[in-house]
Every structure is written in structure tokens, then in C-alpha cells.
C-alpha positions in Angstrom: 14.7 -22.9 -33.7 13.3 -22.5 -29.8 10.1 -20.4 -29.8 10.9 -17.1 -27.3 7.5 -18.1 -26.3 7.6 -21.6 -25.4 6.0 -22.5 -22.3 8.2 -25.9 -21.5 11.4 -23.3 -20.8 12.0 -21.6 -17.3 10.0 -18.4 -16.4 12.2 -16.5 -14.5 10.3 -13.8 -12.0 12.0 -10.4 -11.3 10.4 -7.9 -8.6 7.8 -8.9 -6.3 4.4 -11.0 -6.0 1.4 -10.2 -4.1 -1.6 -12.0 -3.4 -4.1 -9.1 -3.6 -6.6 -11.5 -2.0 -4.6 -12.4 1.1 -3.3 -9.2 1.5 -6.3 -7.6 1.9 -7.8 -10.2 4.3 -4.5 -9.6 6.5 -5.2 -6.0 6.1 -8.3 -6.0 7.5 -7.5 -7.8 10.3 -4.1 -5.3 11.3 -7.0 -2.4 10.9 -10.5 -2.4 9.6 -12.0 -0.1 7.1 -13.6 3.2 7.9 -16.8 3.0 7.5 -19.2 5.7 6.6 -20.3 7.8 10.0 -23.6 9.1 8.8 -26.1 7.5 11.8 -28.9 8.3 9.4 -30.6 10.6 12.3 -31.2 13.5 10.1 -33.5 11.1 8.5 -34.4 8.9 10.4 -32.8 5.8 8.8 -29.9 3.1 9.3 -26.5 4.2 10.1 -24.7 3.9 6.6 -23.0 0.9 5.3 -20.4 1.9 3.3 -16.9 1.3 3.9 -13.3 2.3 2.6 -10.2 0.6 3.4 -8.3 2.5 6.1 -5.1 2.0 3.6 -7.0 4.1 1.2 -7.9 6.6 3.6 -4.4 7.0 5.4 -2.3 7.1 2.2 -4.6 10.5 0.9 -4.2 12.2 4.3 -0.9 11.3 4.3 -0.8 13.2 0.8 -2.8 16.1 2.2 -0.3 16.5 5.0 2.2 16.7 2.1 1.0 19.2 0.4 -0.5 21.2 3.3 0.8 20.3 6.5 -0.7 21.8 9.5 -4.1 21.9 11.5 -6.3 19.2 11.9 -9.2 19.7 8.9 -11.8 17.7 6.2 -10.1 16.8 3.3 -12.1 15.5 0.4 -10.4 12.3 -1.8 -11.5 10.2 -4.5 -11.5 6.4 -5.0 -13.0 4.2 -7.3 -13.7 7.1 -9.0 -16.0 9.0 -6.2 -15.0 11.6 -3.9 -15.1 10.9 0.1 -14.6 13.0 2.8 -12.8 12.6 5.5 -11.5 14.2 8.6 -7.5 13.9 9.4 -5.8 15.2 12.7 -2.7 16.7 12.2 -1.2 14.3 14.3 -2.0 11.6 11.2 -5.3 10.3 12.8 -8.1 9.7 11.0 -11.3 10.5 13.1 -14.0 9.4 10.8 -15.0 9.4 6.7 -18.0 10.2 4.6 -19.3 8.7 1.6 -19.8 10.1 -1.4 -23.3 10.5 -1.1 -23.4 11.6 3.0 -20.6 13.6 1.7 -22.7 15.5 -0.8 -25.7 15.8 1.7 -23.7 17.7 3.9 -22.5 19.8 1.6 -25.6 20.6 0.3 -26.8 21.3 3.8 -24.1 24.0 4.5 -24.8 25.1 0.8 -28.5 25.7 1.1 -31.4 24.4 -0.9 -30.5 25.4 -4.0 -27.9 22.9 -3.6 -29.8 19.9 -2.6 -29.8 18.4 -6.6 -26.5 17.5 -6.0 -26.8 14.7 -3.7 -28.4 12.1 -5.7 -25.7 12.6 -8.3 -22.8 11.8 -5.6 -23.8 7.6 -6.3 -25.6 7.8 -9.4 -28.5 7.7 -8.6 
């Protein structure tokens, strides 16, 4: 009797393969990531490193659109399991992102000081 699981039989491969790793080195060099646009001035630090592949970023404004087309506006997304901001044009442009914790800076500037608590959470810090 032939084990179901022998590995000397042929594997035969339905749908498609992709090489994560070379796909995202190809990506990057079509379009870079977005990085963070936080220049640090209000503090008078480093422009932020943090980046986000523009993938990433063009597929949730291209969801936003979706579900709200219209004006140009910030739009707020998550990935890897913390929320960005971003802001699309409503011609599909992106014109710049925020990380998480930029993004909760600013908010908590345009919230007040009660607010400012909420920062230091955005990264866990």
C-alpha cells in the first residue's frame, strides 16, 4: 500500500507562487514606501524614520474611496496591528502618512492637554 504522504511521488502545484522576498524588493523599486512626514520641528528632533509600504497605503485609500468616495481628506488605517494616518486626494494620490505615534501627537494636539496621555500608548511605549 503507497503512503498518501510519501514524498518520492509527484507534488503537483495548483494556483500561484510568490516569492514574498523578491516581490517586495521589486516593489520597492516600482515605488518606495511612505515614510512618516513628521520633521520633528515641534520638538526639535530628527525627521521620523518610520515607513509603510506604499502598497499598504494605496490599497486602504483605495478602500476609503469605496466606501466614501468624494473630497480629498485624512483617513486613519491600521497595519501590523497600529493605526496610521494618512492623507488621500480624491484623485487616488497619496500626499503623505503619519505613524502611529506622530499620528497620536497630533491628535492629541487638536484634542488639548487632557489628551496628551495618549501618545506614548500609540507604540507602546
Amino acid at each position: 500500500m503507497n503512503c498518501p504522504k510519501s514524498t518520492t511521488g509527484r507534488v503537483e502545484q495548483h494556483g500561484v507562487v510568490i516569492d514574498m522576498v523578491t516581490r517586495s524588493r521589486t516593489r520597492e523599486l516600482v515605488e518606495p514606501p511612505f515614510r512618516c512626514v513628521s520633521s520633528g520641528y515641534m520638538s526639535g528632533g530628527d525627521s521620523c524614520p518610520h515607513r509603510i509600504p506604499a502598497d499598504v497605503v494605496r490599497a486602504a485609500w483605495e478602500a476609503e474611496l469605496s466606501r466614501s468616495p468624494g473630497e480629498s481628506r485624512f483617513f486613519q488605517f491600521a497595519w501590523r496591528g497600529r493605526t496610521w494616518l494618512a492623507f488621500g486626494c480624491e484623485d487616488g494620490a497619496i500626499r503623505g502618512v503619519y505613524c502611529p505615534l506622530h499620528r497620536a501627537e497630533r491628535e492629541a494636539r487638536f484634542a488639548g492637554c487632557e489628551a496628551q496621555h495618549y501618545a506614548p500608548v500609540a507604540l507602546g511605549a
